[in-house]
C-alpha positions in Angstrom: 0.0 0.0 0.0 1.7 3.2 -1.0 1.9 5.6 1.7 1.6 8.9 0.8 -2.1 8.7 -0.6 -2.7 7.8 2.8 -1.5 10.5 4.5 -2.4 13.3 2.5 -5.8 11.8 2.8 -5.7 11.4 6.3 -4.8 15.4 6.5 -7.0 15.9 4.7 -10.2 14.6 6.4 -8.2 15.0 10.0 -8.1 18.9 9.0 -12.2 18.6 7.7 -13.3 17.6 11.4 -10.6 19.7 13.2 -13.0 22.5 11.5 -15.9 21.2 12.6 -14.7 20.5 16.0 -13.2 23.9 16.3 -16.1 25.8 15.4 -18.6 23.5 17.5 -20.1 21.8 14.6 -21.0 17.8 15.3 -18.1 16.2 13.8 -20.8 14.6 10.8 -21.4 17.9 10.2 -20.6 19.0 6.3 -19.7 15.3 5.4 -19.6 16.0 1.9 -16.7 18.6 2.5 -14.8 15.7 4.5 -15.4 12.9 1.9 -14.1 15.4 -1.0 -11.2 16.5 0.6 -10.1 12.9 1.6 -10.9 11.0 -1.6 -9.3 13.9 -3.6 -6.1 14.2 -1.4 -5.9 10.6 -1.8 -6.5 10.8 -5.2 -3.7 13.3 -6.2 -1.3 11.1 -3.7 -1.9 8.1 -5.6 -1.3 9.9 -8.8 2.1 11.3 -7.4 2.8 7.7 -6.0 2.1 6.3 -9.7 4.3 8.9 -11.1 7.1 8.4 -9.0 7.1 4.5 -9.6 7.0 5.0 -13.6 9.8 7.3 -13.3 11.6 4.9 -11.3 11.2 1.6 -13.5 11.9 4.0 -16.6 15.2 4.9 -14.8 16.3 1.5 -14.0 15.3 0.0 -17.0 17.7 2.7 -18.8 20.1 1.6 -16.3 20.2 -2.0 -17.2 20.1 -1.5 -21.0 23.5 1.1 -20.8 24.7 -1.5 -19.1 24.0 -4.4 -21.6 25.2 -2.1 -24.4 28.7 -1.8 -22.6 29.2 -4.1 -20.5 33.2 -3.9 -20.1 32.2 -0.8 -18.2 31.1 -2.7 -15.3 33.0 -5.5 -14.5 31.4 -8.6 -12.7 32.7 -9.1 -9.2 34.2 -12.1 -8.1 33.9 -13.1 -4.6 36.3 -14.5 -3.0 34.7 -16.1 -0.3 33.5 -19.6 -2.3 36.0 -19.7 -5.0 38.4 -22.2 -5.4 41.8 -21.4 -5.2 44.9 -23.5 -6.0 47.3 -23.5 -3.2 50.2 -22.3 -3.8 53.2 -24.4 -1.8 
């Protein structure tokens, strides 16, 4: 679950009954207005979520093909730790 839909959403309808609360409306009061403000802060969070990710795969996917175009660039590490090494006496 991404998180920034969530918490621009939950500012959202947190600030909707702070509102209410502070002008001593019930807290239902204007439920509309809270319902809008959530779903459409959510809304533009998932959209800047979705955004990010494409941008992200996009860049990595770049990445990868550079990499298979020249791959003498980036030398393949050999570990040392399981390799088998002639002794030398």
């Amino acid at each position: 679950m991404p998180w920034l839909p969530v918490i621009l959403g939950g500012f959202a309808t947190l600030g909707s009954l702070a509102t209410n609360y502070y002008k001593g409306w019930p807290l239902y009061a204007q439920f509309y207005r809270t319902l809008i403000l959530g779903g459409g802060a959510y809304g533009i969070g998932y959209g800047i979520h979705k955004t990010y990710e494409r941008r992200k795969h996009v860049r990595l996917h770049a990445i990868e093909h550079y990499k298979s175009m020249f791959p003498d660039r980036f030398p393949q590490r050999i570990s040392d730790i399981f390799s088998y090494k002639k002794e030398t006496r």
